[in-house]
PQR file of N, CA, C, O and H, with PARSE charges and radii, in Angstrom:
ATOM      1  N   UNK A   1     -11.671  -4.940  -4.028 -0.4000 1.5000
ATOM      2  CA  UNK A   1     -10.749  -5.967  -3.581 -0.0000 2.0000
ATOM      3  C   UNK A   1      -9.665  -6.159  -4.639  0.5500 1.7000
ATOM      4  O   UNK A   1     -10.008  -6.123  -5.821 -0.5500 1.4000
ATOM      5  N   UNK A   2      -8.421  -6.354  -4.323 -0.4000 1.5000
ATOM      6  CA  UNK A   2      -7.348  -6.212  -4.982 -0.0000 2.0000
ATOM      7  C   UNK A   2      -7.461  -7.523  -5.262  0.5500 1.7000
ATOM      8  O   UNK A   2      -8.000  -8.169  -4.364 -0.5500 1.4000
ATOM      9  H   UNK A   2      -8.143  -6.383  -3.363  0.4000 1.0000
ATOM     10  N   UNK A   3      -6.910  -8.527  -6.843 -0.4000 1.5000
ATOM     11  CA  UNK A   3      -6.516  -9.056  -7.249 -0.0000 2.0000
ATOM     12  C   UNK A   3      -5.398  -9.981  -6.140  0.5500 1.7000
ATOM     13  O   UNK A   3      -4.341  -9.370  -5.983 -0.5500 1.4000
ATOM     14  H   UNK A   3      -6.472  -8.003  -7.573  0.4000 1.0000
ATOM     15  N   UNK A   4      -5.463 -11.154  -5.468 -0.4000 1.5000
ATOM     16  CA  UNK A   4      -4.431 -11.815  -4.790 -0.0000 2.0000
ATOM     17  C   UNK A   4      -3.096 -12.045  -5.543  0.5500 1.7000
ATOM     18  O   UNK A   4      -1.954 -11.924  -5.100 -0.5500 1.4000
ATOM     19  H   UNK A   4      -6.321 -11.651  -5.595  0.4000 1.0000
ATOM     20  N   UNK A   5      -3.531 -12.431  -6.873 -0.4000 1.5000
ATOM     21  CA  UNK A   5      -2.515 -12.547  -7.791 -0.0000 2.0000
ATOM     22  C   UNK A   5      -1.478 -11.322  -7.825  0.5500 1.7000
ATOM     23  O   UNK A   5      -0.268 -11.485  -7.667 -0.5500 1.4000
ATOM     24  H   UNK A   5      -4.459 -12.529  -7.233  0.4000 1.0000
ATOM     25  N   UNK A   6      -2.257  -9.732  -8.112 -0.4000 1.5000
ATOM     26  CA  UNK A   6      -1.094  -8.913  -7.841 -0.0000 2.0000
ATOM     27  C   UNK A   6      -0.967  -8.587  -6.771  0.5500 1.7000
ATOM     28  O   UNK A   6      -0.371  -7.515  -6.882 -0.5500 1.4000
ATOM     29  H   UNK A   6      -3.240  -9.600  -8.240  0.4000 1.0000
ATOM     30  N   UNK A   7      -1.228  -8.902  -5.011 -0.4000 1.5000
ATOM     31  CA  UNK A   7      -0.820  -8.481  -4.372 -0.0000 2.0000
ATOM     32  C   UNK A   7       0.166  -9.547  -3.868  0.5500 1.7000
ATOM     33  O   UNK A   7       0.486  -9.352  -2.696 -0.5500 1.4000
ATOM     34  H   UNK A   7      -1.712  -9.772  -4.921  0.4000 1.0000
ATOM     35  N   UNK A   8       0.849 -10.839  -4.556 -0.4000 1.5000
ATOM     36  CA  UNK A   8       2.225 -11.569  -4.563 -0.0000 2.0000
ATOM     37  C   UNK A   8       3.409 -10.705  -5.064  0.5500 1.7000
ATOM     38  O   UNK A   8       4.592 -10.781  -4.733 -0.5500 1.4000
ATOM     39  H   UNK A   8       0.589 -10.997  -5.509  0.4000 1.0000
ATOM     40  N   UNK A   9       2.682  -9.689  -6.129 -0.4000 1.5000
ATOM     41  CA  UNK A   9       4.167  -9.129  -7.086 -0.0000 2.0000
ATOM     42  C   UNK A   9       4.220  -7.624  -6.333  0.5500 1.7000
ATOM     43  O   UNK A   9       5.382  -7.223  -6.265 -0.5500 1.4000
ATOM     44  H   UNK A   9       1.721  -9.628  -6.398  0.4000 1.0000
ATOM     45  N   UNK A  10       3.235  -6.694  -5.752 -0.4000 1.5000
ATOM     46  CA  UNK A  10       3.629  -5.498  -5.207 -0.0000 2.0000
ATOM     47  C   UNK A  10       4.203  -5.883  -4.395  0.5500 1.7000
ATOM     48  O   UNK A  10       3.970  -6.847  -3.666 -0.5500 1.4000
ATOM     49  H   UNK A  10       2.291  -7.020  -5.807  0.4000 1.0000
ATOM     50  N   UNK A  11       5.390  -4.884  -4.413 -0.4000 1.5000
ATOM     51  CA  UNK A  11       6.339  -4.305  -3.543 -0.0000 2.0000
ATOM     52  C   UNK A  11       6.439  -2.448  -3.296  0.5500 1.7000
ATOM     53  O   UNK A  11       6.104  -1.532  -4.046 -0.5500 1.4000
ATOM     54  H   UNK A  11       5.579  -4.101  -5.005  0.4000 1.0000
ATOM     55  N   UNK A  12       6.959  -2.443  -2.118 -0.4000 1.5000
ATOM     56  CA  UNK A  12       7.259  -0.972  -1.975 -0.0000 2.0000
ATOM     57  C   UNK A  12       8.246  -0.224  -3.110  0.5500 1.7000
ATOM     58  O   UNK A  12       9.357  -0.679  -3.381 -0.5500 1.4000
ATOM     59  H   UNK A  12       7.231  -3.188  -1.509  0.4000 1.0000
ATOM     60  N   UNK A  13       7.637   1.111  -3.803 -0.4000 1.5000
ATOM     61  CA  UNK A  13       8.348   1.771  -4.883 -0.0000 2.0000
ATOM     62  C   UNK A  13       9.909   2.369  -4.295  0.5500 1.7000
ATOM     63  O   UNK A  13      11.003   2.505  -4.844 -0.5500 1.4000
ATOM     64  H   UNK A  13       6.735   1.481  -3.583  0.4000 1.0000
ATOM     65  N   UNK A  14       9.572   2.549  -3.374 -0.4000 1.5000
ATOM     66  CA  UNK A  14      11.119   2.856  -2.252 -0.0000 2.0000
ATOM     67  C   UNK A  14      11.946   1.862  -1.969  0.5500 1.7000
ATOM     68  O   UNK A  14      12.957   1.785  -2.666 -0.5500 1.4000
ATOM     69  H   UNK A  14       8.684   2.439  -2.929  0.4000 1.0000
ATOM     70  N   UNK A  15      11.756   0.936  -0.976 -0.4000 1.5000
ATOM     71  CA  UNK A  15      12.329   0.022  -0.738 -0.0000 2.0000
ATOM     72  C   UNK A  15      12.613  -1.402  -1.115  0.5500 1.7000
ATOM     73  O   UNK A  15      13.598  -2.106  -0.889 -0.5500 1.4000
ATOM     74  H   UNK A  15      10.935   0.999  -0.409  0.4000 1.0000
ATOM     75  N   UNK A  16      11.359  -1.666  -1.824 -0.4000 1.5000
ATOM     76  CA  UNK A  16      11.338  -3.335  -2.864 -0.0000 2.0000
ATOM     77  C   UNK A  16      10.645  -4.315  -1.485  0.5500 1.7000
ATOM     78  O   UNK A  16      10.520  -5.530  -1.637 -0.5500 1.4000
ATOM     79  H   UNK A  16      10.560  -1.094  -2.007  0.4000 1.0000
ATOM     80  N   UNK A  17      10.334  -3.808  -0.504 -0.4000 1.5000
ATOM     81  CA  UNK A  17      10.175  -4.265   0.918 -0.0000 2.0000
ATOM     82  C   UNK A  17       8.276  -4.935   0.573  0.5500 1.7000
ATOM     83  O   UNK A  17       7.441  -4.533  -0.237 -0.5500 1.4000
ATOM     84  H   UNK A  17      10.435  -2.821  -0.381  0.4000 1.0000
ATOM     85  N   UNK A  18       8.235  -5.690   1.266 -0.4000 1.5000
ATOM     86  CA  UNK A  18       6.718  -6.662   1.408 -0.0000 2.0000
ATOM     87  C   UNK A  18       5.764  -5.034   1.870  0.5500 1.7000
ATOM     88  O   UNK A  18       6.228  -3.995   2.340 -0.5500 1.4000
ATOM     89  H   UNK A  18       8.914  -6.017   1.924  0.4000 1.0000
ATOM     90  N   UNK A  19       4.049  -5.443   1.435 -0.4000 1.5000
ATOM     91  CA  UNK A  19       3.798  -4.496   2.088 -0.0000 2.0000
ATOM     92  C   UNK A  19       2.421  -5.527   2.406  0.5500 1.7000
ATOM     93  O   UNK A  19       2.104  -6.507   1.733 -0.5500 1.4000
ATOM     94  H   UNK A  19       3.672  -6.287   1.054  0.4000 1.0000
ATOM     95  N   UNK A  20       1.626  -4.935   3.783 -0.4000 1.5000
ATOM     96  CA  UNK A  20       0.768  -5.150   4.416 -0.0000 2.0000
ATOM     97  C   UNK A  20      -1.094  -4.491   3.556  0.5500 1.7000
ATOM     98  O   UNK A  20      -1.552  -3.366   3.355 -0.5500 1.4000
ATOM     99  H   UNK A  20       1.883  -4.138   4.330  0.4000 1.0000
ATOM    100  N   UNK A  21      -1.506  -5.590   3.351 -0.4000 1.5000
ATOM    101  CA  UNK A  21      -2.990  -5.316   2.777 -0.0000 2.0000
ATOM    102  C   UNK A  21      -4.374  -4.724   3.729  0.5500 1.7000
ATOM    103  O   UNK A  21      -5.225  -5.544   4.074 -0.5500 1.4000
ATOM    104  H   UNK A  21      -1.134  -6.503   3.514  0.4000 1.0000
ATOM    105  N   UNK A  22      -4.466  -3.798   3.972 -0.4000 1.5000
ATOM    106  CA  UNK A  22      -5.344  -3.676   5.134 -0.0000 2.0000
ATOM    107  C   UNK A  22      -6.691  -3.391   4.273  0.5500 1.7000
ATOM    108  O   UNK A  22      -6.468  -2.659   3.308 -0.5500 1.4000
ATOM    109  H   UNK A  22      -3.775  -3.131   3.693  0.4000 1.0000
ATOM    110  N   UNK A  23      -8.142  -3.842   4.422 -0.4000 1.5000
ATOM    111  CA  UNK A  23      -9.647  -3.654   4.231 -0.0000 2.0000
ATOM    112  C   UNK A  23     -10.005  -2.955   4.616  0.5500 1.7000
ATOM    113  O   UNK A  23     -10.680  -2.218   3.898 -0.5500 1.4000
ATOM    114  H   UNK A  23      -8.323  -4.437   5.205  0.4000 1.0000
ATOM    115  N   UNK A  24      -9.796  -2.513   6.514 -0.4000 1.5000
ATOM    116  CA  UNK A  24     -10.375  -1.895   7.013 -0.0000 2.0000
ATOM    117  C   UNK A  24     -10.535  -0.481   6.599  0.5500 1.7000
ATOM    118  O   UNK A  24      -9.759   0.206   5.935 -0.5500 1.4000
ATOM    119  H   UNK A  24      -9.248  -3.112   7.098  0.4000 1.0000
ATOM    120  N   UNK A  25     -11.744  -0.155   7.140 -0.4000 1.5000
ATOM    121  CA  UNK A  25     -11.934   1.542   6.687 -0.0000 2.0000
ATOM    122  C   UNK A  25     -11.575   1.466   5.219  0.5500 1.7000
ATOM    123  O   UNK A  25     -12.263   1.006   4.308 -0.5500 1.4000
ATOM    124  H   UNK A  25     -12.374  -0.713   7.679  0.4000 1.0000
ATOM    125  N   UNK A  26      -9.976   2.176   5.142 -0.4000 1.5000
ATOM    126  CA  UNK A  26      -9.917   2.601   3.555 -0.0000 2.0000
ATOM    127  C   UNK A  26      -9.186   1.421   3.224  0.5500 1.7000
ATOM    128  O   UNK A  26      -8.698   0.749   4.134 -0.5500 1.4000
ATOM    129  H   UNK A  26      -9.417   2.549   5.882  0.4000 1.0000
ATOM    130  N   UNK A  27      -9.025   1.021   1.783 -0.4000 1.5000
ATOM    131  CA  UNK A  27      -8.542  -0.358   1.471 -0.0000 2.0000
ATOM    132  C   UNK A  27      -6.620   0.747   1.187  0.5500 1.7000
ATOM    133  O   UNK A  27      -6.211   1.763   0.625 -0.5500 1.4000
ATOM    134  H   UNK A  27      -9.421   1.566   1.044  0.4000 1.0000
ATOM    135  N   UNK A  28      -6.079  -0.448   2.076 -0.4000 1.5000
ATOM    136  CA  UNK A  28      -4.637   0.877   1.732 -0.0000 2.0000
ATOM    137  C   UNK A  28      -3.515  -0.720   1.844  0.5500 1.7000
ATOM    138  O   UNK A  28      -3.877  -1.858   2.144 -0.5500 1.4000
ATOM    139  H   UNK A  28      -6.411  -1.274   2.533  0.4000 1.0000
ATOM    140  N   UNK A  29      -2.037  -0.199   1.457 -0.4000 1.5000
ATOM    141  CA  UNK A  29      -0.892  -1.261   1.589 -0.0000 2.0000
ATOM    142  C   UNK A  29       0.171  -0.193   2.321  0.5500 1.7000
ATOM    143  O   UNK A  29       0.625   0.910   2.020 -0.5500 1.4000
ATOM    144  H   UNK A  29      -1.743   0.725   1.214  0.4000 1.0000
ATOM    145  N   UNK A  30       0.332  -1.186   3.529 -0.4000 1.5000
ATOM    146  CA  UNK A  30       1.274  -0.573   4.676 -0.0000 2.0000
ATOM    147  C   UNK A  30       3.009  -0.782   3.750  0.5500 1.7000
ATOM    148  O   UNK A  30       3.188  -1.591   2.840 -0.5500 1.4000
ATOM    149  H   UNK A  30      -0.037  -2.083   3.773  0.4000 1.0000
ATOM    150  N   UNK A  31       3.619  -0.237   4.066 -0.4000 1.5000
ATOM    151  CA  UNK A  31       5.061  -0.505   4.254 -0.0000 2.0000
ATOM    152  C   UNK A  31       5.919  -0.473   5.117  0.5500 1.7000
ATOM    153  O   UNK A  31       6.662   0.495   4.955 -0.5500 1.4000
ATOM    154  H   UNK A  31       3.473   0.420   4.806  0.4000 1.0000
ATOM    155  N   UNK A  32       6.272  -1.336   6.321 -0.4000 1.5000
ATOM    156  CA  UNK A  32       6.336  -1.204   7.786 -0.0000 2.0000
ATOM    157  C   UNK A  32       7.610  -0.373   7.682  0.5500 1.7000
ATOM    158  O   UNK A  32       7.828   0.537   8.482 -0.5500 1.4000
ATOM    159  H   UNK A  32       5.668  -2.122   6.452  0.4000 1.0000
ATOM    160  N   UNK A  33       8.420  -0.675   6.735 -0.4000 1.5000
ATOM    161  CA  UNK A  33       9.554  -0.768   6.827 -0.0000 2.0000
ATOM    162  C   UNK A  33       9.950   1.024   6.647  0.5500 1.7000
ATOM    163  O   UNK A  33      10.654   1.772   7.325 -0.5500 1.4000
ATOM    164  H   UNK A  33       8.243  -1.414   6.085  0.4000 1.0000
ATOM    165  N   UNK A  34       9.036   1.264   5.268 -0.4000 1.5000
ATOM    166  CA  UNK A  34       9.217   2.942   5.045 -0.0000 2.0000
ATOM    167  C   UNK A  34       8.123   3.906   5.790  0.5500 1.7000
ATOM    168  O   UNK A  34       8.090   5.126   5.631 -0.5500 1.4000
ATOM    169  H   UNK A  34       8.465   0.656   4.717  0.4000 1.0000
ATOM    170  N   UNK A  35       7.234   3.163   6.629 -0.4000 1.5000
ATOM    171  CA  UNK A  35       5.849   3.510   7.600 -0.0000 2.0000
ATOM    172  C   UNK A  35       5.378   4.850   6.590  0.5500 1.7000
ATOM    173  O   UNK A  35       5.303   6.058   6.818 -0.5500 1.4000
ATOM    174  H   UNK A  35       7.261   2.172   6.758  0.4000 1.0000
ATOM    175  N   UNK A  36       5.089   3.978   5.314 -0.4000 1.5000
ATOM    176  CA  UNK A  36       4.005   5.088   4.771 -0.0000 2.0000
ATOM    177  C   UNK A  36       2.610   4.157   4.052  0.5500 1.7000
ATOM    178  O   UNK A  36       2.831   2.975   3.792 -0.5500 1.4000
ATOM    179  H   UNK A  36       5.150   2.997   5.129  0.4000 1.0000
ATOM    180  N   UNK A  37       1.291   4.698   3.772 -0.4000 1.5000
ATOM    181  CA  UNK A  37       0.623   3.708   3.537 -0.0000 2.0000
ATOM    182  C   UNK A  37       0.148   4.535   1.976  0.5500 1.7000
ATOM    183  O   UNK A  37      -0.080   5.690   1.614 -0.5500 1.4000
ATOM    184  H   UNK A  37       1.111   5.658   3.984  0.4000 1.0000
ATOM    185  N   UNK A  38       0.169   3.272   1.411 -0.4000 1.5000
ATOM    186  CA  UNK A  38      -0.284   3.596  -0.206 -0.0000 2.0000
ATOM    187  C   UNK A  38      -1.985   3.428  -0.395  0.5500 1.7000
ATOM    188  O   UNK A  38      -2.544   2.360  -0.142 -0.5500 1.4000
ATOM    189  H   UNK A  38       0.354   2.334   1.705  0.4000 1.0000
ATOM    190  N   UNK A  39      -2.653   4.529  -0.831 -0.4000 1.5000
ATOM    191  CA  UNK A  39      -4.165   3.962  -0.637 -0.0000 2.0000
ATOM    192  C   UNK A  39      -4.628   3.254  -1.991  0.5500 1.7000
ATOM    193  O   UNK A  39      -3.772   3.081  -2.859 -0.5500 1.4000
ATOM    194  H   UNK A  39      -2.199   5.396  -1.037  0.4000 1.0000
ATOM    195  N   UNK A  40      -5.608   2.943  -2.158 -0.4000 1.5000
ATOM    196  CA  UNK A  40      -6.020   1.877  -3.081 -0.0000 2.0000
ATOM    197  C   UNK A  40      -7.308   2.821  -3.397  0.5500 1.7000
ATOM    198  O   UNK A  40      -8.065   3.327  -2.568 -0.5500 1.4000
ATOM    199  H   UNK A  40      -6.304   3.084  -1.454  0.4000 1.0000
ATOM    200  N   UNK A  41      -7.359   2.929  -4.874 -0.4000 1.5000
ATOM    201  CA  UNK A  41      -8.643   3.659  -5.334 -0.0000 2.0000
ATOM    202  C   UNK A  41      -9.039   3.006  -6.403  0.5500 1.7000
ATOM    203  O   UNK A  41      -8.377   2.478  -7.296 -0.5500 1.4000
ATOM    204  H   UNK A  41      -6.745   2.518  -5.547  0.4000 1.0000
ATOM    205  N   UNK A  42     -10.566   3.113  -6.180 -0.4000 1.5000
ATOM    206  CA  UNK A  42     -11.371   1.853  -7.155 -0.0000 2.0000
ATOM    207  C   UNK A  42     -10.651   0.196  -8.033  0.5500 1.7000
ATOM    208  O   UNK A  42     -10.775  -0.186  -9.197 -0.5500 1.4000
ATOM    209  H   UNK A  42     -11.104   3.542  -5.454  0.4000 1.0000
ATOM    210  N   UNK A  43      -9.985  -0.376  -6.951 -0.4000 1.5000
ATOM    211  CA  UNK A  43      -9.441  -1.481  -6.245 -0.0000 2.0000
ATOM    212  C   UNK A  43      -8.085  -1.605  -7.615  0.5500 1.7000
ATOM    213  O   UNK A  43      -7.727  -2.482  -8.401 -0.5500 1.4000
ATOM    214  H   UNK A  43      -9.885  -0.066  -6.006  0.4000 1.0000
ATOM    215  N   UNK A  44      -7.755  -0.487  -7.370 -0.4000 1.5000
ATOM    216  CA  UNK A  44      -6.365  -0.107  -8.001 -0.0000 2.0000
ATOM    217  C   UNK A  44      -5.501   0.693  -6.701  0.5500 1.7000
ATOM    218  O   UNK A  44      -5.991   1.571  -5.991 -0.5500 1.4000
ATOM    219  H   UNK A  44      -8.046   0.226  -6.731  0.4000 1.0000
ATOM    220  N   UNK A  45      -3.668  -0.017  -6.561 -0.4000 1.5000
ATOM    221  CA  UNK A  45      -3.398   0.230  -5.671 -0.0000 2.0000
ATOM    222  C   UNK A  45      -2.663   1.743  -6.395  0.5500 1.7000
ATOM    223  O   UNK A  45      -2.821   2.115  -7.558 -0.5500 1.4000
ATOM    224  H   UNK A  45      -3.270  -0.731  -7.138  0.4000 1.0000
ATOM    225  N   UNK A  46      -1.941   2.352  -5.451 -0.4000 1.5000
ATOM    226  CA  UNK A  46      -1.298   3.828  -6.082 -0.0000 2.0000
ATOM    227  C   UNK A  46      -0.375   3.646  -5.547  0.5500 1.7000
ATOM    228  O   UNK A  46      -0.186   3.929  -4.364 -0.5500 1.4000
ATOM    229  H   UNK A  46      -1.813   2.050  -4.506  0.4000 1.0000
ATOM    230  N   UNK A  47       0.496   3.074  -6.377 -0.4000 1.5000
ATOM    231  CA  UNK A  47       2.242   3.054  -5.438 -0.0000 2.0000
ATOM    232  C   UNK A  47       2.945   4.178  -5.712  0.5500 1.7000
ATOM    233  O   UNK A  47       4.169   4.081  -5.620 -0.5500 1.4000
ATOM    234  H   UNK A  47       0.342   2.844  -7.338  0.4000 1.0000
ATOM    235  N   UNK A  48       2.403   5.393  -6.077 -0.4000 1.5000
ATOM    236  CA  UNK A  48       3.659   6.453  -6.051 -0.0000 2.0000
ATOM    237  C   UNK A  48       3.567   6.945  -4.527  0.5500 1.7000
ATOM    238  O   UNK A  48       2.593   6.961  -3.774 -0.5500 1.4000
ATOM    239  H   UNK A  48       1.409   5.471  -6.152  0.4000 1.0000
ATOM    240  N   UNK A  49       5.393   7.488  -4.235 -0.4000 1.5000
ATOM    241  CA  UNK A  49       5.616   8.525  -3.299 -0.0000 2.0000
ATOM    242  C   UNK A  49       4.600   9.435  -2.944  0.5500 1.7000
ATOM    243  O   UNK A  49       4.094   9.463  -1.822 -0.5500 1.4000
ATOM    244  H   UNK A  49       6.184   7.475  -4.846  0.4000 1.0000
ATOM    245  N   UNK A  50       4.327  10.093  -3.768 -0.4000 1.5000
ATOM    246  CA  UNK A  50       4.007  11.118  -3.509 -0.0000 2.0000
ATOM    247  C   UNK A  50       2.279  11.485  -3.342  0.5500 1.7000
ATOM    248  O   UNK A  50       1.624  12.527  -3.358 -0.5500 1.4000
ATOM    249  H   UNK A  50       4.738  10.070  -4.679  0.4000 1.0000
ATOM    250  N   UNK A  51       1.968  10.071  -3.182 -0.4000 1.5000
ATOM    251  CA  UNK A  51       0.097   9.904  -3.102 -0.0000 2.0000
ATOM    252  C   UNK A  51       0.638   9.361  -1.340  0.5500 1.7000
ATOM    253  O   UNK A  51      -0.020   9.706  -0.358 -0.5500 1.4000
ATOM    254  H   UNK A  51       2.500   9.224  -3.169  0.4000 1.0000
ATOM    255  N   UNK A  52       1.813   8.557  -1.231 -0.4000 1.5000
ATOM    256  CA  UNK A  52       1.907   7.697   0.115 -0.0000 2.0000
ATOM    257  C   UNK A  52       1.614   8.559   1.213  0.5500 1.7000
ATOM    258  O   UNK A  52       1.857   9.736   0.948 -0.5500 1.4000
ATOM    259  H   UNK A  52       2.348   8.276  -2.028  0.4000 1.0000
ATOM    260  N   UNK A  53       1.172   8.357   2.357 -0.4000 1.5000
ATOM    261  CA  UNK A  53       0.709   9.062   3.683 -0.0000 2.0000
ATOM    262  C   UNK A  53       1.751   8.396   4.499  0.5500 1.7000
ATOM    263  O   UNK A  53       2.134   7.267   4.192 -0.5500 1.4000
ATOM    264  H   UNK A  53       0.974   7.401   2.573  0.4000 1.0000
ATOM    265  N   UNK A  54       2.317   9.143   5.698 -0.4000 1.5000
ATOM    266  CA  UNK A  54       2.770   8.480   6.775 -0.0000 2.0000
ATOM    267  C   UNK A  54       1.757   7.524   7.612  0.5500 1.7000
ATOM    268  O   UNK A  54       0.541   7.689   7.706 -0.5500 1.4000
ATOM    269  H   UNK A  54       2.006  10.060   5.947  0.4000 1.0000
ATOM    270  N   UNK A  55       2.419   6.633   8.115 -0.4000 1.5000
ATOM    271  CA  UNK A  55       1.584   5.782   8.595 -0.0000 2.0000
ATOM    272  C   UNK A  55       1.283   6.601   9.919  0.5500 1.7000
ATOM    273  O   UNK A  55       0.204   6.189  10.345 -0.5500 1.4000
ATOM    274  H   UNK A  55       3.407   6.499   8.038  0.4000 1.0000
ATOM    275  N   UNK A  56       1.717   7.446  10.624 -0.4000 1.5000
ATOM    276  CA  UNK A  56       1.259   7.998  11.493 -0.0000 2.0000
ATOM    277  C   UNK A  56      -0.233   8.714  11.520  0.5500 1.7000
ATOM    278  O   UNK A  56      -1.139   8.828  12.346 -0.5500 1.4000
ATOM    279  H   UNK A  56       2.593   7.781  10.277  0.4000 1.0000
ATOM    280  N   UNK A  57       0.011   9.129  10.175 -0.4000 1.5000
ATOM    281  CA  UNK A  57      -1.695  10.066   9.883 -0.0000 2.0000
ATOM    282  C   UNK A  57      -2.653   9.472   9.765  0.5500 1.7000
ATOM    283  O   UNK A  57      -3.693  10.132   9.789 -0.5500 1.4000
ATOM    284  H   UNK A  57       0.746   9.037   9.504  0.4000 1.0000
ATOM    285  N   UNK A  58      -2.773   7.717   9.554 -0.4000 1.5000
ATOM    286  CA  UNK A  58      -3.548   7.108   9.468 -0.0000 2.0000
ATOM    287  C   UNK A  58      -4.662   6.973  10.181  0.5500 1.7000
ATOM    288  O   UNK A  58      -5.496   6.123   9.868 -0.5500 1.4000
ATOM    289  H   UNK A  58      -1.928   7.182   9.534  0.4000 1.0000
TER
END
């Protein structure tokens, strides 16, 4: 479980845009705006590009 405290200050590394906290299944942060999802590993989030998935593959 991510820290509430830092999930006030993440933002998208692309856009600076809000992102969405999802639990389910894999713990991941949506970015509606750039529709890619950042996954979260051992309740550390991974905001680079280049880990991000389209939100389609989800």
């Amino acid at each position: 479980m991510i820290d509430p405290r830092l999930l006030e200050i993440l933002v998208c590394p692309r856009c600076k845009g809000e992102l969405e906290y999802r639990t389910e299944g894999n713990e991941s942060l949506i970015c509606k705006k750039c529709a890619v999802v950042f996954p979260v590993r051992d309740d550390i989030p991974v905001m680079l590009m280049d880990e991000a998935v389209p939100v389609k593959s989800q």
